[in-house]
C-alpha positions in Angstrom: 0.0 0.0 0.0 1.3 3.6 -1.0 2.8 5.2 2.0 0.5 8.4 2.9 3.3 10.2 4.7 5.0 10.3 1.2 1.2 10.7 -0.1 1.5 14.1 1.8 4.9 14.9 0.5 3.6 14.4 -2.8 0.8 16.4 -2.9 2.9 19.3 -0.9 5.3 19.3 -4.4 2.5 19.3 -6.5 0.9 22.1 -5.0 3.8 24.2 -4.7 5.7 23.2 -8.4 3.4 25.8 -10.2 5.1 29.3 -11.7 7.0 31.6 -9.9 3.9 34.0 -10.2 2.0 35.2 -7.4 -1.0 33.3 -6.1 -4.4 34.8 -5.5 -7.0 33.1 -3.4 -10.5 34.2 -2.1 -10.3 34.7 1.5 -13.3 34.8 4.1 -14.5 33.5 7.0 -17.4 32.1 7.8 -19.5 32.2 4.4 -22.4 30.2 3.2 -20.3 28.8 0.1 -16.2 29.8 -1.2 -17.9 31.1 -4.4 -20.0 34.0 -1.9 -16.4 35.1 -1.5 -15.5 38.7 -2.5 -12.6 39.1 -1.3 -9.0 38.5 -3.1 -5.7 37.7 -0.8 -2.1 37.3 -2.4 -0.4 35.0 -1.3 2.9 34.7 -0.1 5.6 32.4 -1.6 5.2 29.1 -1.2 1.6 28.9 0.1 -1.2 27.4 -1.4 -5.4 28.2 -1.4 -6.9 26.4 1.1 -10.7 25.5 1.8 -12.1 24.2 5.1 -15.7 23.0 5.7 -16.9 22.9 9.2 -19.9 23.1 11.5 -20.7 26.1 13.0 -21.7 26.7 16.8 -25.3 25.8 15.6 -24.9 23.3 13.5 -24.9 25.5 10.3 -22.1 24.5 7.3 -19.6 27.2 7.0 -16.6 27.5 5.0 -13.4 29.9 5.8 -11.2 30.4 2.7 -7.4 32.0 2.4 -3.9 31.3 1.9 -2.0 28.7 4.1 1.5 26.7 3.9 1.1 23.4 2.2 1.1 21.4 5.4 -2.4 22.2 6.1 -3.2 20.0 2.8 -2.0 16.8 4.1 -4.7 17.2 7.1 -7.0 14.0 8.0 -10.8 15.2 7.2 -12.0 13.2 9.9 -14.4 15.4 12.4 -12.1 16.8 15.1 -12.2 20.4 17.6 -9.8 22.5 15.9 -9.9 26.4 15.5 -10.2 28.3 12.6 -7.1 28.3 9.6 -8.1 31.3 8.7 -6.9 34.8 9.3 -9.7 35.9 12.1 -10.0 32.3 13.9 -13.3 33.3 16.4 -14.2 30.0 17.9 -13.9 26.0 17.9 -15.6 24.2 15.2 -16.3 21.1 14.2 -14.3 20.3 11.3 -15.3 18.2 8.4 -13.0 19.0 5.9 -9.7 21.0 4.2 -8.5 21.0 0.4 -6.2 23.0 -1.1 -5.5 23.8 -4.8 -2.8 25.9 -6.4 -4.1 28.6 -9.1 -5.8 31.5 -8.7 -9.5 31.8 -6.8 -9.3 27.9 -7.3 -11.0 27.6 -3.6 -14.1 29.2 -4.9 -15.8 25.5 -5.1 -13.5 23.1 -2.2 -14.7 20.8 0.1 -17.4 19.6 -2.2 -19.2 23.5 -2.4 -21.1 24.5 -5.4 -19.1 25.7 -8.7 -19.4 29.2 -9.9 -22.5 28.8 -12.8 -21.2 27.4 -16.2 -22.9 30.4 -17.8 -21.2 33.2 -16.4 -18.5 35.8 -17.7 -14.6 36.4 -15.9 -14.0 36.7 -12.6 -13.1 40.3 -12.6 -11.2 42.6 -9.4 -13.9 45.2 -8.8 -12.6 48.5 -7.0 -14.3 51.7 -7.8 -11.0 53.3 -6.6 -7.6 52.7 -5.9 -4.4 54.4 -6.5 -3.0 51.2 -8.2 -4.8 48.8 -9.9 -2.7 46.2 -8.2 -3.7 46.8 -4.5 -7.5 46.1 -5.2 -8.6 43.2 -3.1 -12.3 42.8 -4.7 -13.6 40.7 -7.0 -16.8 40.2 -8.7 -18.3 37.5 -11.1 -19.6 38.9 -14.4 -22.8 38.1 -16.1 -22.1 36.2 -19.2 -22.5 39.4 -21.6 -20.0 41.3 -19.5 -16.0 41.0 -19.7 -13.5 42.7 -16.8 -12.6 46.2 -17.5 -10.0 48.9 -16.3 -9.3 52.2 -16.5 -7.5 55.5 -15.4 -9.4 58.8 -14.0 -7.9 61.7 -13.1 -9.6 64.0 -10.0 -7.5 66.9 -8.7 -4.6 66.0 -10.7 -4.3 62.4 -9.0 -4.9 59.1 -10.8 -7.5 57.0 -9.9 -8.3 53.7 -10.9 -11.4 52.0 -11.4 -12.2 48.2 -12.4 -15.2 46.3 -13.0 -17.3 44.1 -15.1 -18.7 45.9 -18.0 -20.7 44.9 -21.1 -18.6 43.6 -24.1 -20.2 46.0 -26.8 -18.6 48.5 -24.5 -15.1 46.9 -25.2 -15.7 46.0 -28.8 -13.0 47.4 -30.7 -16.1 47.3 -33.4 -18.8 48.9 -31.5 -19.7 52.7 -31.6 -19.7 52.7 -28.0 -16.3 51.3 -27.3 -14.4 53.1 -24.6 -10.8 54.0 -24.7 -7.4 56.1 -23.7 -7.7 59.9 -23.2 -4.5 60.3 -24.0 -1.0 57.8 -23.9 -0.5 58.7 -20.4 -3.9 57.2 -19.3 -4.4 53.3 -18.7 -7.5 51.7 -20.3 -8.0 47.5 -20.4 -10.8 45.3 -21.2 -10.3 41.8 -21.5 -12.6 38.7 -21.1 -10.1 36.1 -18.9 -10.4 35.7 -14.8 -8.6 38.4 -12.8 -6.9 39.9 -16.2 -8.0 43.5 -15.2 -5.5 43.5 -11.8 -3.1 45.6 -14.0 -2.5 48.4 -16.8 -1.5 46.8 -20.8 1.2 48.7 -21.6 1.0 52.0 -23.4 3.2 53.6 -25.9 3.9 56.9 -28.3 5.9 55.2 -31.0 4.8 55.0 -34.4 5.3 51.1 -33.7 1.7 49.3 -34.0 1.2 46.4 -32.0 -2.1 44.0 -31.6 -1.8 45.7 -27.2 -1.1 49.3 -28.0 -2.8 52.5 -29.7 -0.6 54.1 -31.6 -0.3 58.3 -31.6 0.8 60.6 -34.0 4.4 62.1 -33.2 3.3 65.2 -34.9 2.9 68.7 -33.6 -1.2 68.6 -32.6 -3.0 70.9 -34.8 -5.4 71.8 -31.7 -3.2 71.9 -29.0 -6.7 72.6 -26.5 -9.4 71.0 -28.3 -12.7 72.2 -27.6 -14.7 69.1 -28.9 -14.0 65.4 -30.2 -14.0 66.5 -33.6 -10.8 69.1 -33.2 -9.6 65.5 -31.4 -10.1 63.5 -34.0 -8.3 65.8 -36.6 -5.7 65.8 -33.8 -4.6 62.3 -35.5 -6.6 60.3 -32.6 -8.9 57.9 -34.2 -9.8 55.3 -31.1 -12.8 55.9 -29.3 -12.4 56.7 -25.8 -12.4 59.2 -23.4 -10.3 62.7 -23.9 -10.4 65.7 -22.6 -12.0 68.9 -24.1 -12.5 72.4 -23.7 -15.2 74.0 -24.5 -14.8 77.2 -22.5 -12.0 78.0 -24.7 -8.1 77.4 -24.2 -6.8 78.0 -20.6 -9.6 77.5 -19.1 -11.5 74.2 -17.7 -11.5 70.7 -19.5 -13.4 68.1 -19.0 -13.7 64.3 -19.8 -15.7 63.3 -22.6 -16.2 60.0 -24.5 -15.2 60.5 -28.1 -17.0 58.4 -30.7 -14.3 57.6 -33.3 -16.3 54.7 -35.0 -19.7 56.2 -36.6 -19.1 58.3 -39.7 -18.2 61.0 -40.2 -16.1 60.3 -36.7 -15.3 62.9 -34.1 -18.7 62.6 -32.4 -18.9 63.6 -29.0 -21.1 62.0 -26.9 -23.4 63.4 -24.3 -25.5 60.8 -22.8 -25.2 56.7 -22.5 -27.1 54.9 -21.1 -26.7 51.2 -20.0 -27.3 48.7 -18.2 -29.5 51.3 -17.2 -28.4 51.4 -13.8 -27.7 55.3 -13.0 -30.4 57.4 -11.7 -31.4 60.2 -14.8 -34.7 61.5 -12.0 -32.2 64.6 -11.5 -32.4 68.2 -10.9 -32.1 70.9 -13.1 -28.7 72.5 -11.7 -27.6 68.3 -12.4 -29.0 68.1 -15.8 -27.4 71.3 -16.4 -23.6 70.5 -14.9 -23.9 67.4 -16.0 -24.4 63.6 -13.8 -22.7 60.2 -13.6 -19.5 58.6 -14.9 -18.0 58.8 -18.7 -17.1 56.0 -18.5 -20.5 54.3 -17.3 -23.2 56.1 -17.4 -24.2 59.8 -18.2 -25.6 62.9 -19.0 -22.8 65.6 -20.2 -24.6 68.6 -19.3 -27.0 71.1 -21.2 -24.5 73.8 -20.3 -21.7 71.5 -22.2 -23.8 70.5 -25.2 -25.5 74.7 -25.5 -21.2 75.5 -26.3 -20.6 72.8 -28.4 -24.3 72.8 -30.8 -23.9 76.6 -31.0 -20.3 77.2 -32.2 -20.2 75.5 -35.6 -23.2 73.8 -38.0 -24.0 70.4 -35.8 -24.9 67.3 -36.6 -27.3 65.1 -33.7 -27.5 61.3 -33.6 -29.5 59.2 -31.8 -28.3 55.5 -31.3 -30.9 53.0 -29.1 -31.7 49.2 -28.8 -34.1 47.0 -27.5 -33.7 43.5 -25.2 -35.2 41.7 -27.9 -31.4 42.8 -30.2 -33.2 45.1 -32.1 -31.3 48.6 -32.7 -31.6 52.0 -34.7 -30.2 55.1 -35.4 -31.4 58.3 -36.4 -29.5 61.5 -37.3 -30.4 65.1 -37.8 -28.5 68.3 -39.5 -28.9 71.7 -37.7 -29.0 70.7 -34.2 -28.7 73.6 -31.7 -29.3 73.6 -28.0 -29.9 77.8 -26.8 -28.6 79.0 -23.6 -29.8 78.5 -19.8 -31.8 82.1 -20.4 -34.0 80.1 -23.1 -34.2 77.1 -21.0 -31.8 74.8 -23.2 -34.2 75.0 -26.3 -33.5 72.7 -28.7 -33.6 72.9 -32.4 -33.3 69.9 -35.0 -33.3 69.8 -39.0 -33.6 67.4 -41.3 -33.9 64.1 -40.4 -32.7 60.5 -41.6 -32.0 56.4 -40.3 -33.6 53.9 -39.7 -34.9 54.2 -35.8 -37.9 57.0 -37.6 -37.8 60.6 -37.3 -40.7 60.7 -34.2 -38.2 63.8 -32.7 -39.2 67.0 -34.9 -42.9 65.9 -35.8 -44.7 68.0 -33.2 -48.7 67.9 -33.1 -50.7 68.1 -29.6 -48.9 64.9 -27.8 -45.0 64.6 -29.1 -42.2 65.9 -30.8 -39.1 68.0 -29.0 -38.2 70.0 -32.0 -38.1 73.7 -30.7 -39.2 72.9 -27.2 -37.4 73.6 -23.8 -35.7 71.5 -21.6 -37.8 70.5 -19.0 -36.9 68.5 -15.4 -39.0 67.9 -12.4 -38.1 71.2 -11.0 -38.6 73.6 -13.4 -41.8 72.2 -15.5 -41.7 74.3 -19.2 -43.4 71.5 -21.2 -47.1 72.1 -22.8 -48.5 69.9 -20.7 -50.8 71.5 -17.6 -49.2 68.8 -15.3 -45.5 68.2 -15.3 -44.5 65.3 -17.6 -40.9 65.5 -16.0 -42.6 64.8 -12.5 -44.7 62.1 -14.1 -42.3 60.4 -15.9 -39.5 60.9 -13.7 -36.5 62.6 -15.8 -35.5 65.4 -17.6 -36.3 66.0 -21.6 -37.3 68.3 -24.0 -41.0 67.5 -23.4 -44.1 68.5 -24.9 -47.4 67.1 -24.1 -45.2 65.3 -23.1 -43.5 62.7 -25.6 -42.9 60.6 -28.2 -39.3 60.2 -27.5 -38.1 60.1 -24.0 -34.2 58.8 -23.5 -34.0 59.9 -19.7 -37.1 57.9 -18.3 -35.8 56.5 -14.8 -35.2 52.5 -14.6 -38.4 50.6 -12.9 -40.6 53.5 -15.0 -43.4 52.4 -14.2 -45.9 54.2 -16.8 -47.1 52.6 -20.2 -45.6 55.5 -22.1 -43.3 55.5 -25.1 -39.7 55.5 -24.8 -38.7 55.6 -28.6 -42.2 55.7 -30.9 -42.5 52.2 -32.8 -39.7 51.1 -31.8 -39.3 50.9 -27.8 -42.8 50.8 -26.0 -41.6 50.9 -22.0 -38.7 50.5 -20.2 -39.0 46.8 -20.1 -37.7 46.6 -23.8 -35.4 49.2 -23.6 -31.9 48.2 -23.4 -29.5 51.3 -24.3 -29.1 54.8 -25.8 -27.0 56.8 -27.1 -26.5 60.5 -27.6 -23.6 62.7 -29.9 -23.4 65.2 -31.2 -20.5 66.2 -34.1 -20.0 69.0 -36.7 -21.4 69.0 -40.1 -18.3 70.2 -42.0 
């Protein structure tokens, strides 16, 4: 019979014969099941992941999770009062049983525990922010149409870091809505492996291209301040993603915008996105005005923002959406303008053409938003004598009240419209997209 002392020592090599790279397991204490685990530990060398079954003080299965020297793996499962192996032992336990495993988040399913669901996307870090990428500790399981995703923000001059799951159109280097680098200083990633968003891809200015990098031009910029996505794109940079712009002129403030580089004629810039429809757009005037939510998620860029840009040269509008039942359309319109805060953020469209229908300048007793001011649930200027921003809880260039309505808050619970023919409620609606470019 095989000697299980020199079973142990064999399993002990195993374990620790894997590559010189450093070892990530979940760590917790006392969950319901390893794959309830949030929580990320590196390990040091030579230790393994562990996961150890055991009764609680009431009888109730619990599991702790972590990192632990290899010895632990070669202990008899047999029921015996031990303490906890983990990191915040509390109190004696019955124990029933301890594996251990040697890649990364491997103990999510030990001891017998439920796998994570065979239909499910990467197990991604998820930090909303952190000064490197590499110190986040928190992970997340995506749903199977996300993929893991990280990227730079700047506040105050200081970088910040954010990572998360996030829908793959998002990433699609062929989507309209793909999000990328403001500029070769900033980090962006998306990828679609477990834990491959921990750390930046490398960037670089060369005029070398490479399947990881975006390559810039080395050229003197022609706008050295641009004040909108177009002056970016004819800048040389043709990735979507965000950049910074500045629309109150050189020398004064910038923000961060999300550049459309994708849609012809390029150099869109784009003022709200919406999906998975999880920000709140039930907002205030002064917040529809300055602007709400994340470029990089969800938002609404800010009347203020899109009065300066539709006013200073000939612009063109574009509406993207699409349905949960895969269905999507586009509409675009010459002329657009968007007046000052003095005329209440009137908007103006011309001619119209795509394939989503032109349900935005037909105006008659109930819809249209062609020449109508922007309305929110605090200032009411619709035609309606009730206030349709109140009703239908966002802001909009209402009427009586709509036939369009991009801003309707998620859980809406009215039977109205939210694109005519095309989206009936909020149940079916799935995204949006607004941008705005110049003509010529």
């Amino acid at each position: 019979m095989f000697n299980k002392k020199l079973l142990a020592v064999l399993v002990v090599l195993a374990l620790t014969a894997h590559s010189n790279d450093a070892l990530f397991c979940l760590s917790c204490t006392a969950t319901v099941s390893p794959r309830h685990c949030h929580t990320l530990q590196k390990c040091e060398d030579g230790k393994v992941c562990f996961t150890q079954r055991y009764s609680g003080i009431n009888g109730e299965v619990l599991y702790d999770t972590g990192c632990h020297t290899p010895s632990i793996c070669s202990k008899r499962t047999t029921q015996h009062l031990v303490k906890s192996l983990s990191h915040n032992p509390a109190y004696p336990h019955t124990e029933q049983c301890v594996e251990c495993c040697s890649s990364d988040a491997c103990n999510h399913k030990g001891c017998g525990s439920p796998d994570y669901p065979t239909r499910r996307g990467p197990l991604c870090f998820n930090c909303q922010q952190s000064v490197d990428p590499t110190f986040c500790s928190s992970v997340q399981v995506c749903d199977e149409n996300e993929i893991c995703h990280l990227h730079e923000e700047v506040e105050f001059g200081e970088s910040i870091f954010v990572q998360s799951c996030s829908q793959k159109h998002i990433c699609d280097s062929g989507s309209p809505y793909v999000f990328g680098k403001r500029s070769t200083e900033r980090c962006l990633k998306c990828c679609n492996s477990d834990l491959c968003n921990g750390e930046c891809a490398a960037v670089t200015t060369t005029t070398t291209t490479t399947t990881t990098t975006t390559t810039l031009p080395t050229t003197t910029l022609q706008y050295s301040s641009p004040f909108d996505c177009w002056e970016i794109f004819h800048n040389g940079f043709n990735t979507t993603g965000i950049y910074q712009i500045y629309p109150w002129g050189p020398g004064k403030k910038s923000i961060d915008v999300l550049c459309n580089m994708d849609v012809d004629p390029k150099g869109w810039t784009v003022f709200q996105w919406r999906h998975p429809l999880t920000e709140n757009f039930t907002r205030n005037w002064e917040e529809y005005k300055n602007g709400f939510g994340n470029v990089s998620g969800e938002f609404w860029l800010g009347n203020e923002v899109l009065h300066l840009l539709s006013t200073a040269h000939p612009t063109q509008f574009y509406i993207g959406i699409s349905s949960t039942n895969g269905g999507s359309w586009y509409e675009k319109f010459d002329n657009m303008t968007v007046a000052s805060e003095s005329d209440n953020y009137r908007i103006t469209l011309g001619n119209a053409s795509g394939t989503a229908g032109d349900h935005s300048t037909q105006i008659d007793h109930a819809g249209g938003m062609n020449t109508l001011q922007f309305s929110t649930y605090d200032r009411d200027n619709d035609a309606n004598p009730n206030s349709c921003a109140a009703n239908y809880k966002g802001g909009w260039w209402f009427n009586y009240c709509h036939y369009v309505f991009l801003n309707a808050a998620r859980g809406f619970s009215y039977a109205e419209t939210i694109y005519s023919n095309r989206i009936s409620n909020m149940s079916s609606f799935n995204s949006s997209i607004l941008m705005i470019t110049r003509m010529y």
